[in-house]
N, C-alpha and C positions, 0 to 999 in steps of 0.2 A: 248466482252461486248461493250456497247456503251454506252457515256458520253456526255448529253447535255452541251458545250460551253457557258458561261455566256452569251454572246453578241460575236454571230459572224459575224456583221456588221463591218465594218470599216467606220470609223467616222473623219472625216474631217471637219477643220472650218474653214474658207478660205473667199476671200471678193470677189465684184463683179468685178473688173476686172482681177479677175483670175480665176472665174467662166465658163467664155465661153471656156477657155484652157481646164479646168480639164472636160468641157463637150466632148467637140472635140477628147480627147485626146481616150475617153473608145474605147476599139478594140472590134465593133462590126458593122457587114455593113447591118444588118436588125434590123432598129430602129422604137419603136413605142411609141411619144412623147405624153405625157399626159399633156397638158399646155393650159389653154384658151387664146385664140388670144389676149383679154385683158390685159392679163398677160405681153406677150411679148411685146404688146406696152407701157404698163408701166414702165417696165425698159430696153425696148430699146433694148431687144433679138432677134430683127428680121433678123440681119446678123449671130448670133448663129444660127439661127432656117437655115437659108439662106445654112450656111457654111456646116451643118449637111447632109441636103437634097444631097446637090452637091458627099458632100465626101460616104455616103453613093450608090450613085446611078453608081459613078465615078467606083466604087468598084464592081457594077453589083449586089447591092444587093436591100434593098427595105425601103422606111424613111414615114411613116404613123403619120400624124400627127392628137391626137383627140382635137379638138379647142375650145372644148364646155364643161364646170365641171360643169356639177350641184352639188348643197349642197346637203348632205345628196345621196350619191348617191341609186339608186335601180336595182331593176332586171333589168329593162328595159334600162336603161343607158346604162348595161354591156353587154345585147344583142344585141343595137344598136351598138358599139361597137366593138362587133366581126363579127357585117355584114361589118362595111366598112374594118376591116381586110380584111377576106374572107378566100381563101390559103393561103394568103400571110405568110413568114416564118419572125419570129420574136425573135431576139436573146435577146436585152436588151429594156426595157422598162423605159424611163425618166419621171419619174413623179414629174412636179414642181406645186407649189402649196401649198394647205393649208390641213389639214387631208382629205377634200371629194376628193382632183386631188390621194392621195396618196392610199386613198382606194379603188376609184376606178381605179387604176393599177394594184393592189393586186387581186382586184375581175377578171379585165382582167386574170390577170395570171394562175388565179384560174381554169379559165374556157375553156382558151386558145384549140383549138383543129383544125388543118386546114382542117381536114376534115368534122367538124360539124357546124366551126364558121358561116358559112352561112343557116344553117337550125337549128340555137337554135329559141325557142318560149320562150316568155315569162312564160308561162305556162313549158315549158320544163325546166328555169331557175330556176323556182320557185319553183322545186319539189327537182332538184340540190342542191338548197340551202338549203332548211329542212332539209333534208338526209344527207345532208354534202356529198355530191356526188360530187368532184370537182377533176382534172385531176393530184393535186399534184405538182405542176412543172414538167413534165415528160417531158416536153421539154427543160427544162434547161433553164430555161426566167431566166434573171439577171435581177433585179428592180435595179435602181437608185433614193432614192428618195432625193428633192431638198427642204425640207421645207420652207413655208414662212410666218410661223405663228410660237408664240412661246410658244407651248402646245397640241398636240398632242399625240407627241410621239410615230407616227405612222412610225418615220422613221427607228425604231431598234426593231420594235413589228413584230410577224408573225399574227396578227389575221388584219382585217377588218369587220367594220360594215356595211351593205347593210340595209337598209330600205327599207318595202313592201311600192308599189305605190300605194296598198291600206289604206295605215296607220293604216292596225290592226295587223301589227310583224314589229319585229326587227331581223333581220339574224345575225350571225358573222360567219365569214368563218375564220379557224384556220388551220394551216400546215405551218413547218418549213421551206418550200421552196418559202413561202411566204414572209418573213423577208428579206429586201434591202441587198444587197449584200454589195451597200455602202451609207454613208448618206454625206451629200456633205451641210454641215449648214454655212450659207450665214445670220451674223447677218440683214446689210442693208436691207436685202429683208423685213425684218417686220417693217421696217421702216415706211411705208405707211398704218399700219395696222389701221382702224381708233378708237377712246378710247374703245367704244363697242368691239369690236373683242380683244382687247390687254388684256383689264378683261376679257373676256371670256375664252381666250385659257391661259394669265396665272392662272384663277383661274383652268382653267380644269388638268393643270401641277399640282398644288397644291393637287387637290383631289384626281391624281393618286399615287402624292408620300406618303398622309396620308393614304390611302383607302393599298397599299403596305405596308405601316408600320406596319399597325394591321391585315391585311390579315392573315387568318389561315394555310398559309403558308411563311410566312416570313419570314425570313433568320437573324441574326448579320446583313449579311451584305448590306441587301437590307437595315434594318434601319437605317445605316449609310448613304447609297446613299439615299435613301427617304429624308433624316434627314436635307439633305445639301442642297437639292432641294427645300423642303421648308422654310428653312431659307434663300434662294437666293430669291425667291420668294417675302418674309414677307417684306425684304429690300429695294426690287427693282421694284415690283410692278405699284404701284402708282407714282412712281419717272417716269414711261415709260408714265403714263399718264398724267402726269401734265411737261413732258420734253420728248415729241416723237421722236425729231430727236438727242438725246442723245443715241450716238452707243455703248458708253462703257454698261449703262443699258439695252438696250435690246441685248446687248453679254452674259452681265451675265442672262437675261432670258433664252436664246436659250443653257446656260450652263443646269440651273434648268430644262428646257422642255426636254433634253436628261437624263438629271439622273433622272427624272422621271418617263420617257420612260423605263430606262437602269431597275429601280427597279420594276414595276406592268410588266414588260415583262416576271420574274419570279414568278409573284403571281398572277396576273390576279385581276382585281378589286373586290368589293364588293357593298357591298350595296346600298350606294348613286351613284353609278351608273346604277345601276339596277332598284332604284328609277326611276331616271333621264328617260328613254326608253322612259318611256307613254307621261312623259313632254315634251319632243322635238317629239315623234311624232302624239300625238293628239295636243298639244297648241302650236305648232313650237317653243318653248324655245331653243337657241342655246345649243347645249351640253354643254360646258364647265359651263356655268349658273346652266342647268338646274341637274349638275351632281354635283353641290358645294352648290346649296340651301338647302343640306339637309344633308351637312358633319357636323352641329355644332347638331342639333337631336342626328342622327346616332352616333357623338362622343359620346356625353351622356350616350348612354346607351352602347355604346362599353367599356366605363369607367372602368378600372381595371380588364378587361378581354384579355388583350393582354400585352407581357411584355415591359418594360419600357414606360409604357403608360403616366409616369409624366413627363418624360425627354419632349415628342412630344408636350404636350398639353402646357407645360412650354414658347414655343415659344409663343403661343398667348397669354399670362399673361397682358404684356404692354400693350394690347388693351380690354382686359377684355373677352376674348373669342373668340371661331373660328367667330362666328355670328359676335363683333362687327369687328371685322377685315375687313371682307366681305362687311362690311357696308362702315367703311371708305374707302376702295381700290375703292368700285363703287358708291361709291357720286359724282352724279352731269353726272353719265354717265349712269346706269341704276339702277332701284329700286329694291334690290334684295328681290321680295314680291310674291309671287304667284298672290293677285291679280292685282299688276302691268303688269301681262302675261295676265289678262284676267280670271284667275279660280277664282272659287268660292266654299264655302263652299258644296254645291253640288257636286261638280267633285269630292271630295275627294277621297269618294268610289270608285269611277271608276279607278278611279287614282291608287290608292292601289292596287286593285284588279289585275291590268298590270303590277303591280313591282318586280314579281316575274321572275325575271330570271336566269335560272339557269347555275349556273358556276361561277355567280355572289351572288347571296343572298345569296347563301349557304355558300360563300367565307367569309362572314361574320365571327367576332371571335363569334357573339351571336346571336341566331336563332331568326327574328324579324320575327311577327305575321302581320299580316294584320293589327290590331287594332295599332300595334308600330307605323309601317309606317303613318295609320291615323294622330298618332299624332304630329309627327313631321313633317309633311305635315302641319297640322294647328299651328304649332308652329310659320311656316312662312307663313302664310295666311295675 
């Protein structure tokens, strides 16, 4: 028999000057570093990036550094990618960064093959990714991921999202040898994160641990870790916005962004996330935004269709609901409106019509129609 592991990540929460150690320290002498050059001048990783290069090469083995993360990564990202690979043999892969450095590591991984990295097409990426045709880790790639955002939760999950560079799909590539072997969480690093992004990724922390909670597969004990992640959230939120370089608050984020992680990694999201696809990728709405404008709807009508559904909703009582909550955490740093993004009563349909994805909507505890989605779509209009 076999027994899926709750979380077979090891999790690590450690600060920046013991960060370049615990990087230096992994036993692997073919490294392939997922971090934008930006990144490293930022906080000043360049003798890390420095010391890696030497020690690995010292060893005779091989240290590929990729210095470029776009947001949202896509097919073509992950096949530029594996050209400057090439043969090159590649044991562990450090990915720092914010969910796009971490997915697209996973996608690496995914796709990893020394004999093909140099003759993938985009076109040949792209047919991979549908099929869910990907190599499985069959090389034994060890991910390290180094989050530096606090709401992902990419750093204990086996799935990544790939976005088509056409902007009409959304991929996810799913395999358990996907999932970081370790996750290495460095509060300071979100330190810098500017008000925009600190709402965004911890609201996207927030709709993973509700969207878990009433998931049609949920657990006791996923809604106690969901439970706890958004009440870390509710407390400490806006206290990162209006007091950034306050490290004790955003530790206790980067707590909530892993047990959020730790709980949708067993259930897989639902609906407002599913929502969320067309929004970020026809109107570039940031995920974490555009996958939380539609949790207070979606709770609505989830309402008494999942168990202890009074206990979760109880937490937003003080604020008079999920909506105004969402209101006061991103006052004065974004409008959470649709047509603050740009939509209009027009797009709606179309909008709708993209929400269906599946693995996700069906995850739902209550099977939403197209016309649902409409309306909680114009709810927040």
């Amino acid at each position: 028999m076999s027994f899926k592991p709750f979380c077979s990540t090891e999790i690590v929460f450690t600060n920046m000057s013991e960060l370049s150690h615990r990087l230096l320290s992994i036993k692997a002498n073919n490294v392939l570093l997922v971090m934008s050059e930006s990144a490293v001048n930022r906080w000043g990783l360049g003798l890390m990036v420095d010391s890696m290069q030497k020690k690995c090469e010292s060893s005779s083995g091989t240290f590929i550094w990729i210095k470029s993360v776009a947001a949202n990564p896509t097919q073509r990202d992950i096949t530029e990618c594996l050209h400057q690979i090439g043969n090159k043999k590649i044991e562990a892969i450090i990915a720092l960064g914010g969910g796009s450095a971490i997915d697209l590591a996973k996608g690496i991984c995914a796709f990893y093959d020394r004999e093909k990295n140099s003759k993938y097409t985009i076109n040949m990426l792209t047919g991979l990714v549908k099929n869910k045709r990907y190599s499985n880790n069959k090389e034994n790639i060890d991910i390290i991921a180094v989050p530096t955002t606090a709401g992902t939760g990419s750093e204990v999950t086996q799935w990544a999202t790939i976005w088509d560079e056409s902007r009409t799909a959304k991929f996810s590539i799913d395999d358990p040898g996907l999932k970081p072997e370790l996750a290495i969480i460095v509060p300071e690093l979100t330190v810098s994160m500017p008000p925009k992004m600190t709402v965004s990724t911890g609201l996207d922390a927030m709709c993973q641990a509700v969207e878990a909670y009433w998931s049609k597969h949920t657990t006791p004990v996923v809604q106690e870790i969901a439970y706890r992640a958004v009440e870390i959230i509710i407390e400490n939120l806006r206290r990162a916005v209006d007091e950034p370089s306050d490290i004790t608050v955003r530790e206790k984020l980067c707590r909530a962004s892993v047990l959020a992680g730790l709980a949708f990694s067993q259930t897989r999201t639902t609906a407002c996330h599913s929502i969320s696809y067309p929004l970020t990728m026809l109107y570039g709405i940031p995920h974490g935004l555009a996958a939380s404008i539609s949790l207070d709807g979606v709770g609505a009508i989830n309402k008494g269709h999942f168990p202890n559904d009074t206990q979760l909703f109880s937490l937003f009582d003080k604020f008079g609901g999920i909506k105004n909550f969402i209101d006061k955490v991103s006052s004065g740093v974004v409008t959470m409106r649709l047509t603050g993004f740009g939509i209009t009563e027009n797009d709606i349909s179309n909008i709708a019509k993209n929400a269906f994805t599946g693995g996700r909507m069906d995850n739902n505890p209550v099977d939403l129609s197209a016309e649902d989605v409409e309306s909680v779509l114009r709810a927040v209009l």
